[in-house]
C-alpha positions in Angstrom: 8.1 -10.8 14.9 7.8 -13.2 11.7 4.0 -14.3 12.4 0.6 -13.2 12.9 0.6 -15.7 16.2 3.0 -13.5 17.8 1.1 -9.9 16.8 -1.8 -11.6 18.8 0.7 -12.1 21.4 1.9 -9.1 21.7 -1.8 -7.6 21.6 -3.0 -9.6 24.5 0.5 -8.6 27.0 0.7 -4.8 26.1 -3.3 -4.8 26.2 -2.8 -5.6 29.5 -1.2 -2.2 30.7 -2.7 0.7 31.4 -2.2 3.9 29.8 -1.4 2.0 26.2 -3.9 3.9 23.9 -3.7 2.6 20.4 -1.5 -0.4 19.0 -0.4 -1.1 14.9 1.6 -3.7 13.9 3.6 -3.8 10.3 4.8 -8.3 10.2 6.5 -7.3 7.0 9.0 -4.9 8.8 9.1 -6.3 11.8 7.5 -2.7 13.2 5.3 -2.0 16.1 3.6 1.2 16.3 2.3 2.0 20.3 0.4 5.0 21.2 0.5 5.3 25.1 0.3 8.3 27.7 3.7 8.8 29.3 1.9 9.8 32.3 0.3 6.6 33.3 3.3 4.2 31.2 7.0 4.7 29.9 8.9 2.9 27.4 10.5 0.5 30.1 7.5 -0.7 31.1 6.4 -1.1 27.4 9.7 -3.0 26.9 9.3 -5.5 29.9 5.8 -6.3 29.2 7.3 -7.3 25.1 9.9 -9.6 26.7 7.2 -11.4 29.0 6.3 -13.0 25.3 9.9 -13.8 24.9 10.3 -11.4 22.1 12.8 -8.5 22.7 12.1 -4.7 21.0 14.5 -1.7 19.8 13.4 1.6 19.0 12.6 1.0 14.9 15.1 2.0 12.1 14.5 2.5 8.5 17.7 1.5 7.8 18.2 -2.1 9.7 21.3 -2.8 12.0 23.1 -6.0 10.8 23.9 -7.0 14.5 26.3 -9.4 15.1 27.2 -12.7 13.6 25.6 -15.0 15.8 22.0 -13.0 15.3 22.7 -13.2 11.6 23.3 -16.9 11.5 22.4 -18.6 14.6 18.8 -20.0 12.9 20.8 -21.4 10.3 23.5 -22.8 12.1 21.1 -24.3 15.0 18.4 -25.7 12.1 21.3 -27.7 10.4 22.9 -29.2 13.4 19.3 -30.4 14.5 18.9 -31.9 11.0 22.6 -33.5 11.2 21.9 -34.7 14.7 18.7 -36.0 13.4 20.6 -38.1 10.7 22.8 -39.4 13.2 20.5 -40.4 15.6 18.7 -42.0 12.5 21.8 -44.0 11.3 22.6 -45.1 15.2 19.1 -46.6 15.4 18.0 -48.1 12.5 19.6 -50.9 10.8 18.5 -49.5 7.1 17.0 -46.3 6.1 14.1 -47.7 4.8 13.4 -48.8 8.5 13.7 -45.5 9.8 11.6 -44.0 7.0 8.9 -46.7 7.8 8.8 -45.9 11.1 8.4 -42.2 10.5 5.1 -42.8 7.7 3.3 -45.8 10.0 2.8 -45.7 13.5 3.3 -48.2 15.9 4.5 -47.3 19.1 7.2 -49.8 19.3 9.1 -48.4 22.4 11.8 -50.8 21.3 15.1 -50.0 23.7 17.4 -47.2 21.5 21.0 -46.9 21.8 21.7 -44.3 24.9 23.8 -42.4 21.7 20.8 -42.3 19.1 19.0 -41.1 22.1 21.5 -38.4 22.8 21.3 -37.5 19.2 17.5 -37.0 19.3 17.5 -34.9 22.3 19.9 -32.8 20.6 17.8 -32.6 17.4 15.1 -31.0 19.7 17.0 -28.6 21.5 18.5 -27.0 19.0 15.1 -27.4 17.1 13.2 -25.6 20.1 16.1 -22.8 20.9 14.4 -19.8 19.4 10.6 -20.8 20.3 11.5 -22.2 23.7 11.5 -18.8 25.6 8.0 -17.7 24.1 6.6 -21.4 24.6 7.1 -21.1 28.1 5.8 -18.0 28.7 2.9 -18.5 26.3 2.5 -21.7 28.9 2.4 -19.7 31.4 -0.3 -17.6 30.0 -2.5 -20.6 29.1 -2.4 -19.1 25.4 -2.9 -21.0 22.2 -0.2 -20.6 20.1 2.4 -22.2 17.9 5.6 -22.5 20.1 3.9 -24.0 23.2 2.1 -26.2 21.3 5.0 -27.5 19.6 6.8 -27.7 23.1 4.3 -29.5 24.4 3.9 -32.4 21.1 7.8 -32.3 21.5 7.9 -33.4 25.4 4.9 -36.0 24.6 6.9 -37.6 22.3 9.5 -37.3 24.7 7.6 -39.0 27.4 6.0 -42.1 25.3 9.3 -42.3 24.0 8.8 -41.2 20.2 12.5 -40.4 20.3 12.5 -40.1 16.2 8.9 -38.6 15.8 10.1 -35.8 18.3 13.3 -35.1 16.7 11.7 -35.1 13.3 8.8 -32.5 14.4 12.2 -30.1 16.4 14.1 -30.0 13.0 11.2 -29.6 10.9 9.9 -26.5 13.6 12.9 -25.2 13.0 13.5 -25.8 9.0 10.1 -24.1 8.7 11.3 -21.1 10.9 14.1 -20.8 8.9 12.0 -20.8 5.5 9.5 -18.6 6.7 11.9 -16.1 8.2 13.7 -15.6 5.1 10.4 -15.1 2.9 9.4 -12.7 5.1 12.5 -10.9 4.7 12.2 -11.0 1.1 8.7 -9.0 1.5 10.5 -6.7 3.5 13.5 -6.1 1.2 10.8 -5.3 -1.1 9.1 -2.7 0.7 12.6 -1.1 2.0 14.0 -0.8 -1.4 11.1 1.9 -2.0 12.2 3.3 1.3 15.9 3.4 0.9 16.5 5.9 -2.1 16.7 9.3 -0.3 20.1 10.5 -0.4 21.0 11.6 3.1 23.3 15.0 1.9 22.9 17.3 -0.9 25.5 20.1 -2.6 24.3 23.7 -1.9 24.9 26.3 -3.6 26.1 29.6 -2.4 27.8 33.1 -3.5 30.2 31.6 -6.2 30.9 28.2 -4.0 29.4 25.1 -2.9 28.7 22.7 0.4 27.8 19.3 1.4 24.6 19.4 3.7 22.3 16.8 5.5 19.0 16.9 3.2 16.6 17.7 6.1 18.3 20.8 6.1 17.8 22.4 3.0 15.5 25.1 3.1 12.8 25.9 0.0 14.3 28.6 -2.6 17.8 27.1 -2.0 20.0 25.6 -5.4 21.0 22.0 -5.2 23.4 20.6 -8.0 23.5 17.2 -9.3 26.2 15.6 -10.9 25.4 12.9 -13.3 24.8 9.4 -11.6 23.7 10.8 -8.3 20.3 10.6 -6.7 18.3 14.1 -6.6 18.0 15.1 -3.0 15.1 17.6 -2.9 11.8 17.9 -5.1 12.6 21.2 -7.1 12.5 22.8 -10.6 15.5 22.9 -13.2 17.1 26.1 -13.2 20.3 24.7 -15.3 21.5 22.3 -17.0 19.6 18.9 -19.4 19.7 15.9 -18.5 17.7 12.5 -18.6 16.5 11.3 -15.2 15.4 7.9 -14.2 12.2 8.1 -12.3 11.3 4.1 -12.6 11.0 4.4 -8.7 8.6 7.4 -8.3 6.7 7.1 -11.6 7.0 3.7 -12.9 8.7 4.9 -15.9 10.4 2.6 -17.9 12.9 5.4 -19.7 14.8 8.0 -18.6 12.9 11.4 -18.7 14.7 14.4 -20.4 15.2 17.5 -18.1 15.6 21.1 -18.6 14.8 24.7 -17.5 11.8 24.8 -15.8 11.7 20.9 -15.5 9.9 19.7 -12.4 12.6 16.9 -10.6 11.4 14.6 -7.4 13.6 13.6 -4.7 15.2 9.4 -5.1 15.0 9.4 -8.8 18.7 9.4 -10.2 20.0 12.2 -12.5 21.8 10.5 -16.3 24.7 12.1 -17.7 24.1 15.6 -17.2 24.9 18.0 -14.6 21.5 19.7 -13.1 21.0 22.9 -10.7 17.5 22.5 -8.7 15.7 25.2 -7.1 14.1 23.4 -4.2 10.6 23.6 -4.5 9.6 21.5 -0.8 11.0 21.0 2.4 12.6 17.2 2.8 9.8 16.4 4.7 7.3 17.2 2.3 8.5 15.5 -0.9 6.7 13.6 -3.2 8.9 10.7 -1.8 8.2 11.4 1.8 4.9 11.7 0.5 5.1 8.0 -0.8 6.7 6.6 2.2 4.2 8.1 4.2 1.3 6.7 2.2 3.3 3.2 2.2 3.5 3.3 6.1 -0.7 4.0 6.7 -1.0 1.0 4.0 0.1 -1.7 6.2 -2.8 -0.7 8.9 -5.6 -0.8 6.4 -6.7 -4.6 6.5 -8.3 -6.5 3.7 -12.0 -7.4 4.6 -10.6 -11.1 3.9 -7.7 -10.6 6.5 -10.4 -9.4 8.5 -12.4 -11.9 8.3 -9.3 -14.6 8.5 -8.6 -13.0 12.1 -11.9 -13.7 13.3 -12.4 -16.6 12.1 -9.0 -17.8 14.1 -10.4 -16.5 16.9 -13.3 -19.9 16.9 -11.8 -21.9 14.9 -8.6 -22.8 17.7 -10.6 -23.1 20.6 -12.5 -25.9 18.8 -9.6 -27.6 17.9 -8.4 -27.5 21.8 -11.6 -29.2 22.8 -11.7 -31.5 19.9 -7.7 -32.7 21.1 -9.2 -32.7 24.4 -11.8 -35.1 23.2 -9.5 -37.0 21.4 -7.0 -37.7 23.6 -9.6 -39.1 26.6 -12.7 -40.4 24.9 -11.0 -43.7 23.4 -9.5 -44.9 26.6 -12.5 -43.8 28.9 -15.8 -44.9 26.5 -13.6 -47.6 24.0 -10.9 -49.3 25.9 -8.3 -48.2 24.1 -4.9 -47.4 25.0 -3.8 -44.0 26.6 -0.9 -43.5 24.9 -2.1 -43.9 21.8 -5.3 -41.8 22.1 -2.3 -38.9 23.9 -0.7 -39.5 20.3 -3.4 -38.6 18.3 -4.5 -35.4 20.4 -1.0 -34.2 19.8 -1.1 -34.2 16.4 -4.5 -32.7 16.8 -3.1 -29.9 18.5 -0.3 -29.3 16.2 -2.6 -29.1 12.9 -4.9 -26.8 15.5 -2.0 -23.9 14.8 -3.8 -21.5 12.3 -0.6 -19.7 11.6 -1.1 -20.2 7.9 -4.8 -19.1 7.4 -4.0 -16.2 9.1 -0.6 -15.1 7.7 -1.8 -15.8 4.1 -3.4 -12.9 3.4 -1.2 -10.2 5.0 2.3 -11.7 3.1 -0.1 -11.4 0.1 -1.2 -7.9 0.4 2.2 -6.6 1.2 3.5 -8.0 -2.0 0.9 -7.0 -4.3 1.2 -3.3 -2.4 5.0 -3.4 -3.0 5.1 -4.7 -6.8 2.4 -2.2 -7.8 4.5 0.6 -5.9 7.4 -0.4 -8.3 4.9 0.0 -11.1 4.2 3.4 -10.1 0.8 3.0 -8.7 0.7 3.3 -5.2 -2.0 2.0 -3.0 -2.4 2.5 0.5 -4.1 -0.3 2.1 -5.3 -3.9 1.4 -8.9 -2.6 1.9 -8.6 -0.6 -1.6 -6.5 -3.4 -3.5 -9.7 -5.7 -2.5 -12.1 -3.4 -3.5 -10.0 -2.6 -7.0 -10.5 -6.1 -7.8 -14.3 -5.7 -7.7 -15.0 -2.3 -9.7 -17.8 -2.1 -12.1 -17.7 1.9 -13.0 -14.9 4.6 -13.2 -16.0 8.1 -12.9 -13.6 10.6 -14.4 -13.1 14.3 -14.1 -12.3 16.1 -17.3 -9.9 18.3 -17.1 -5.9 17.2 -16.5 -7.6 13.7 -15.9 -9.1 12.6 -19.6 -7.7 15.9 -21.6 -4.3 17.3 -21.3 -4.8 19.8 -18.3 -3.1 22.6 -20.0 -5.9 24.5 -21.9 -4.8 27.2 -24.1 -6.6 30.9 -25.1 -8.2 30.9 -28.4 -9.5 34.1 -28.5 -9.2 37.5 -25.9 -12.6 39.5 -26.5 -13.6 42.9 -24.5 -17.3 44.1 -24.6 -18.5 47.1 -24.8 -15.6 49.0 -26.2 -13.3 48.3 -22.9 -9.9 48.3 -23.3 -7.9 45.1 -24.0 -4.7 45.7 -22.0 -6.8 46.8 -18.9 -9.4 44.0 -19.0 -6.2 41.5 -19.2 -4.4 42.8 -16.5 -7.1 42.6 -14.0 -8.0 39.2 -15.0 -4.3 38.6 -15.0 -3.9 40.0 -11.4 -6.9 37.4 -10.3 -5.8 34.6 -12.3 -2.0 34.7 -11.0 -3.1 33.2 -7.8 -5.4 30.9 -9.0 -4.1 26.9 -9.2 -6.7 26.2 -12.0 -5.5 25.2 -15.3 -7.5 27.9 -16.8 -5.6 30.3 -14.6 -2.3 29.1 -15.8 -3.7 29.6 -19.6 -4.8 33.1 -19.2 -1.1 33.8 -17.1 0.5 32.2 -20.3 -1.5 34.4 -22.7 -0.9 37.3 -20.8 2.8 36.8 -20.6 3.2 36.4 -24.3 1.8 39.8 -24.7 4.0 41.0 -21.4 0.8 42.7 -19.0 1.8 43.0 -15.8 -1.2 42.4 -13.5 -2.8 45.1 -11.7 -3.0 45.0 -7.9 -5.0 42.5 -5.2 -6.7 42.4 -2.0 -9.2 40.6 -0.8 -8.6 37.2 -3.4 -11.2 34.5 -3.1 -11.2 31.5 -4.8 -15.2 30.6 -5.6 -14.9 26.3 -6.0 -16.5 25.2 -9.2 -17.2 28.8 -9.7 -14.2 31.2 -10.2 -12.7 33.7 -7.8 -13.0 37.2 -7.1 -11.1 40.4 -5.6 -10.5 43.6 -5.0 -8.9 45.3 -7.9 -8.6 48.6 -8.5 -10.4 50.2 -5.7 -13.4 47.4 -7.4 -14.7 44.4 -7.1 -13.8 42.2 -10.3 -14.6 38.6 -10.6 -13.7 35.7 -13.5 -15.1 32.4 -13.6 -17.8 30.0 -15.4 -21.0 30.8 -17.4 -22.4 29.5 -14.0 -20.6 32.4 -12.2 -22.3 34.8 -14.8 -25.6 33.4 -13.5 -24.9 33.6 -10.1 -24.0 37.2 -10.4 -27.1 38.6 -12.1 -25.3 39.7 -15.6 -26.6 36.8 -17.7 -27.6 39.4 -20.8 -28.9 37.9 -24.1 -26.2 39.1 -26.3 -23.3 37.8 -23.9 -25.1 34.8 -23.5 -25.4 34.4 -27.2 -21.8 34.9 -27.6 -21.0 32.1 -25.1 -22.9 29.5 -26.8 -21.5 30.3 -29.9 -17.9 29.3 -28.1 -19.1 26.4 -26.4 -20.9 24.7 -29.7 -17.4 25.0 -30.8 -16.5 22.7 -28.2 -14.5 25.7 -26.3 -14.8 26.5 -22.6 -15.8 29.8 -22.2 -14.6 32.0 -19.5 -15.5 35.7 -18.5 -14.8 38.8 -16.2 -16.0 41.7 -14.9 -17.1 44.1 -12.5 -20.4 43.8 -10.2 -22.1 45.7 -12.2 -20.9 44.5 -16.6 -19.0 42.2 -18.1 -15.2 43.2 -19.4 -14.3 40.4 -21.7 -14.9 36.8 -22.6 -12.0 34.0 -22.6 -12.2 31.3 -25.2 -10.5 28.1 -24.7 -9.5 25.0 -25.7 -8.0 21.8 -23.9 -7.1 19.0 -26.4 -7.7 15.3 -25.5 -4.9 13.6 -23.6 -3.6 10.7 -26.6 -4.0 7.8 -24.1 -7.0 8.3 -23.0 -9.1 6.3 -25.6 -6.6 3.4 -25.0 -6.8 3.6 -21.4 -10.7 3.4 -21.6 -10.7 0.6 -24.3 -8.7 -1.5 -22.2 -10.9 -0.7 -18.8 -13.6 -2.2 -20.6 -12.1 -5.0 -21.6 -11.4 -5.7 -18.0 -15.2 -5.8 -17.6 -15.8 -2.5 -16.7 -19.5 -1.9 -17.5 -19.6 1.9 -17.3 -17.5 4.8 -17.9 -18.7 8.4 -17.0 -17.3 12.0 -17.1 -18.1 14.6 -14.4 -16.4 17.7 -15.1 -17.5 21.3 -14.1 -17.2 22.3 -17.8 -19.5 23.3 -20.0 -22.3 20.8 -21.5 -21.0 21.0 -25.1 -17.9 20.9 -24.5 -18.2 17.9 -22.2 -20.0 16.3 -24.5 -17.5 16.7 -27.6 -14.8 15.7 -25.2 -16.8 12.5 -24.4 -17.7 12.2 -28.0 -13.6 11.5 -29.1 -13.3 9.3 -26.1 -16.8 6.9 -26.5 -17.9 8.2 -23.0 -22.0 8.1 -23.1 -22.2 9.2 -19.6 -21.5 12.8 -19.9 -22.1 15.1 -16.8 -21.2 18.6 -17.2 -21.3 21.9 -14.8 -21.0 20.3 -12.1 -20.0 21.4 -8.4 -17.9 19.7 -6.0 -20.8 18.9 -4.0 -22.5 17.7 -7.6 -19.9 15.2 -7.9 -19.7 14.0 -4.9 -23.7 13.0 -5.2 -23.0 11.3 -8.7 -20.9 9.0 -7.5 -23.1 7.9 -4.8 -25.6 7.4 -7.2 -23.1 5.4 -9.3 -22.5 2.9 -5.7 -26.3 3.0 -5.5 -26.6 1.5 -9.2 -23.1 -0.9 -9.4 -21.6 -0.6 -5.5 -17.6 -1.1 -6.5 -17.2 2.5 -8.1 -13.7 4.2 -8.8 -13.5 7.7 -9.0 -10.6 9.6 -11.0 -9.5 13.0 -10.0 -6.7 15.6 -9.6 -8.3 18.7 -8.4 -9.6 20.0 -4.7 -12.5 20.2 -6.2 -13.0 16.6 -7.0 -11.5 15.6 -3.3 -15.5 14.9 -2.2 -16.1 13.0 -5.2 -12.5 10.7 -4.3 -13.8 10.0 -1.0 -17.4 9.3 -1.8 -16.2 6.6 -4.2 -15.5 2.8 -3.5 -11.7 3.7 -4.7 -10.2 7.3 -5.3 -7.8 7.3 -7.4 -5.3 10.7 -8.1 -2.8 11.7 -10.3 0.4 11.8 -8.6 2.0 14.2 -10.6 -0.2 16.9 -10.8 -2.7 16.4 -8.1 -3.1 18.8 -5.1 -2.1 18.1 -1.8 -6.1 17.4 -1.0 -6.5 14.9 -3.4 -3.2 13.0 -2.6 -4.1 12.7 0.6 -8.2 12.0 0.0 -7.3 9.3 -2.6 -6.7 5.3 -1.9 -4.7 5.1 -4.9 -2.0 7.2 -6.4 -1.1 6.7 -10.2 2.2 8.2 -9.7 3.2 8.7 -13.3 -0.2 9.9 -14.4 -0.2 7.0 -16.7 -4.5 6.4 -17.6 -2.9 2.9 -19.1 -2.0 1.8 -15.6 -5.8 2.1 -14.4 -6.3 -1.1 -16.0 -3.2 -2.8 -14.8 -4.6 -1.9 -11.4 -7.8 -3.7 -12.6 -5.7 -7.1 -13.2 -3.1 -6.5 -10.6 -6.0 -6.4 -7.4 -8.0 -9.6 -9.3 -4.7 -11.4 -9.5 -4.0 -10.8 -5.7 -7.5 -11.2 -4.9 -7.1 -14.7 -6.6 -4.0 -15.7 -3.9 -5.9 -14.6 -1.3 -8.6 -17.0 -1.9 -6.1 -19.6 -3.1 -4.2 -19.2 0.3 -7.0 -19.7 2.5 -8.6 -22.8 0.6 -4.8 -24.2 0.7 -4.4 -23.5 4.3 -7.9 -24.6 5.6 -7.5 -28.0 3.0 -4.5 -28.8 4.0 -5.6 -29.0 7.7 -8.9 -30.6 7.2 -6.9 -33.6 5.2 -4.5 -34.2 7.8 -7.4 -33.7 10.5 -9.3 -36.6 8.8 -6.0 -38.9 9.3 -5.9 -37.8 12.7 -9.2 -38.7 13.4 -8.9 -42.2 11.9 -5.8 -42.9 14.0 -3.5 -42.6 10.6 -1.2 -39.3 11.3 1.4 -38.7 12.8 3.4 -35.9 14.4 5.3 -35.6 11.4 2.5 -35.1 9.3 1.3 -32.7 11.5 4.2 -30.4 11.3 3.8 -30.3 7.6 0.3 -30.0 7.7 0.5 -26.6 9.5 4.4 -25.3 8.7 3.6 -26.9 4.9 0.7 -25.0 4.9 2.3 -22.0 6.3 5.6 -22.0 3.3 2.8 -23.1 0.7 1.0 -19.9 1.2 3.9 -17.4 2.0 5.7 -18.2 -1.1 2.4 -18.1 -2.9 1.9 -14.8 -1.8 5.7 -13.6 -2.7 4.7 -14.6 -6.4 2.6 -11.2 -6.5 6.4 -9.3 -5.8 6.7 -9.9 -9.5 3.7 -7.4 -11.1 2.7 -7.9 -15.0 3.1 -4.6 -16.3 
């Protein structure tokens, strides 16, 4: 499966049979996906009604069987005997090549007598021209369906039968050539999608007792200890529990250097460990890794179409049923209202119905996407369908969330105060027993601080984490609670002197975070979480790509919001803010500029991420909800590659539209010459096949991404 003509093949047979629920095709790997009930159809049926099209199917493999030599080679071995044929039957007929190359450009319809062996040589030039399309032709004939192979067959046995012996070797060897080209370009945009596929290892070294054993990956369980000898790929996501090492992440992350490891050093499965031996504590299952993660995301990609490819489909859908009718017309108006000759006027519909093909309108935009997706994956920004790339190219605003996004994410305690006399120690470890479960950054701050001091945390029951608020649980035969000043609201113990003390903290530009009971409040958190030192870059540079407006939506406090957006040059500052807050800001951003991005890391900016035109997450320490709610994955957390994103979707929004003017330009030139009697079958062929390279190899220009 190397073109879009054959997807739309395939749709129209297996649409055919009942019980087939839901169809997806991937023309970069060669992959169909089918959904079907196994009660109403099984996978022979499934298989039969693929070779009615005169394709064959295998169930799919990541990694590709090389088969043997002949389906390795034949299309190059077949596509230069039909061009050595061709040169042969060339030399046996003409008496100079300048002869043979005039009749080729102009037209006559000679019919002189050939050689029987110049003859041979032809027919031989379009056999071995026609072998792989032949099959599908014929059935496509059958069918009474439109597309490339029968009418190729067809051109080829009218030039057969108003003897254009030359013309309809030339068009076989230049089907095939063509075939040949486009087959290997394809394979170079799937080479470039399987080498992010391709990087698991397949065993990994356990450790046990005081020895060690070799063991598939997907049987590793969470807990267990890998080790990693320098040079090897990691098998597992995990965290260091020996060893330092430097570890090249360029696949995962888009990191250009090696990233030093050590104790407590979070490691991803595919990346490949330096010159340091490394024990992992396995921190996911196989099947769960931020790899498998990426595949996954990289496999739903190829089903989310471009509005353009879209559009390009239906387009298609008119455009070659007008150019039937138009070949139609072309081939029997002439003789029957103009006198002229039937042959000629046959001519001229053929080449009509060769430039009719719209294999390269619609097969430019998908080769395009799939490169663009595959080079930005290298880069380490991972983007799951052609719909978001599209709409990436078009964004106006970028709405950010504050914390871990635009600041560092890890806040640190400034100050530990009780109230009312309360004890430290006790106040800390019930906050500390809350805040041990909690996957906030200000949870892993107050856990830090409470460590350093070594509290153990009292016990739990009943946790519940309060979004955008706090959380709150049993503790000590009690109900105790932690959050925002918001949460103080909410809970009816807003006093003026607490409240006094929090806006003291907060004109600081520190977050301020309290505890209590139901009834008081046991002590107020001060903290602090320091700008993140690309961030001002990053933003610079975004609006240098044009982007008119830059806000910040964080659940934080106003003044501290605002002296974060101060350091950064961020006007638009939104502060204490809910999920559901965030969510509405960002439609009100699409209302105002329609092409909005929003930036996020958190569950509680997962309604913001899919409110937006393009949600975009930070790979590394995003939450399972946001990975999966966002169109776009910045895998190395790397602000500085929003903007290459930026210039990466304009550039491939720029093929796109060059493809399609190239592919519909090319035809309407040739179709002019057609219509004035000038073409020829040739010309044809290189109008559409041309056309069909020209845009291919366009699009493969994208598999090399500016950083």
């Amino acid at each position: 499966m190397d073109c879009a003509e054959e997807v739309a093949l395939l749709k129209r047979e297996l649409s055919d049979l009942d019980g087939i629920t839901g169809l997806r095709f991937d023309v970069a790997r060669a992959k169909m996906s089918v959904e079907f009930d196994p009660a109403v159809v099984d996978a022979p049926r499934i298989t039969a009604a693929v070779s009615r099209t005169g394709m064959k199917c295998e169930p799919f493999r990541d990694q590709e069987e090389k088969g043997d030599w002949w389906r390795r080679h034949g299309r190059v071995v077949l596509t230069a005997i039909s061009g050595l044929v061709l040169v042969c039957g060339a030399i046996t007929q003409a008496t100079s090549p300048a002869e043979f190359l005039r009749s080729l450009l102009v037209h006559e319809h000679a019919h002189e007598s050939l050689p029987t062996l110049a003859i041979g040589f032809y027919l031989a030039a379009m056999l071995c021209g026609m072998y792989y399309a032949a099959p599908k032709a014929w059935r496509a004939l059958r069918r009474l369906t439109p597309e490339m192979n029968a009418l190729m067959a067809v051109s080829i046995a009218g030039a057969m039968i108003l003897h254009e012996w030359s013309e309809g070797a030339t068009l076989g060897f230049l089907f095939a050539l063509a075939g040949l080209l486009e087959s290997w370009s394809l394979t170079r945009a799937r080479n470039a999608v399987s080498s992010l596929l391709e990087v698991a290892p397949t065993e990994a070294t356990v450790l046990h007792g005081h020895g060690e054993h070799r063991t598939p990956v997907d049987r590793v369980q969470v807990g267990e200890v890998v080790r990693i000898k320098p040079g090897e790929r990691i098998p597992c996501d995990g965290v260091v529990t020996m060893g330092a090492s430097h570890v090249d992440q360029a696949l995962i992350t888009g990191e250009s250097v090696p990233v030093p490891k050590a104790a407590a050093s979070a490691v991803f499965a595919g990346t490949i460990n330096g010159d340091g031996l490394l024990e992992v504590k396995v921190s996911r299952q196989p099947s769960d890794t931020l790899l498998a993660r990426m595949l996954r995301m990289i496999e739903g990609a190829q089903h989310r179409r471009a509005q353009s490819e879209q559009f390009v489909e239906r387009f298609s859908r008119v455009y070659t049923p007008l150019m039937f009718i138009l070949a139609i017309l072309m081939a029997t108006i002439p003789p029957l209202f103009r006198g002229a000759g039937w042959g000629e006027s046959a001519y001229q519909g053929m080449v009509i119905l060769l430039i009719s093909c719209p294999c390269a309108l619609v097969i430019s935009t998908p080769v395009t996407v799939v490169a663009a997706l595959a080079s930005a994956a290298r880069q380490g920004v991972l983007i799951k369908g052609g719909v978001y790339l599209e709409e990436a190219a078009k964004l106006k605003a970028v709405a950010f969330d504050k914390t871990g996004v635009l600041t560092t994410g890890r806040p640190e305690v400034q100050t530990f105060r009780t109230l009312d006399g309360l004890g430290e120690q006790d106040a800390l470890r019930r906050l500390l027993a809350l805040e041990q479960r909690s996957e906030h950054p200000v949870g892993h701050a107050i856990v830090r601080y409470a460590a350093t001091r070594g509290i153990e945390p009292e016990a739990v029951t009943e946790f519940r984490a309060v979004q955008g608020r706090g959380a709150e649980a049993m503790v000590a035969d009690e109900r105790f609670w932690a959050g925002s000043h918001r949460f103080l609201h909410e809970k009816g113990l807003e006093h003026a002197r607490v409240c006094e003390q929090v806006e003291a903290l907060e004109d600081a530009g520190h977050t301020a975070f309290l505890c209590g009971t139901e009834n008081e409040v046991w002590a107020m958190v001060s903290l602090a979480d320091p700008v993140r030192p690309e961030a001002a870059e990053a933003l610079r540079r975004l609006r240098r790509e044009g982007v008119r407006r830059l806000t910040m939506l964080t659940g934080d406090n106003a003044p501290t919001a605002r002296a974060v957006g101060d350091k950064l040059g961020v006007e638009d500052v939104r502060a204490e803010m809910l999920p559901e807050e965030k969510a509405r800001a960002v439609q009100e951003l699409r209302a105002l500029h329609r092409h909005v991005a929003m930036v996020g890391d958190g569950i509680n900016d997962a309604q913001a991420l899919a409110s937006a035109s393009v949600g975009i997450a930070l790979g590394r320490r995003a939450t399972d909800v946001a990975l999966e709610t966002a169109d776009v994955v910045l895998m190395n957390d790397d602000l500085g590659k929003l903007s290459f994103l930026l210039r990466h979707a304009r550039r491939a929004s720029a093929v796109i539209r060059q493809n399609v003017v190239v592919a519909l330009g090319l035809k309407a030139v040739f179709l002019m010459l057609a219509l004035a009697g000038l073409a020829t079958l040739w010309m044809a062929i290189a109008a559409d096949m041309g056309g069909t390279l020209l845009v291919t190899f366009n699009g493969l220009r994208l598999l090399r991404a500016t950083r």
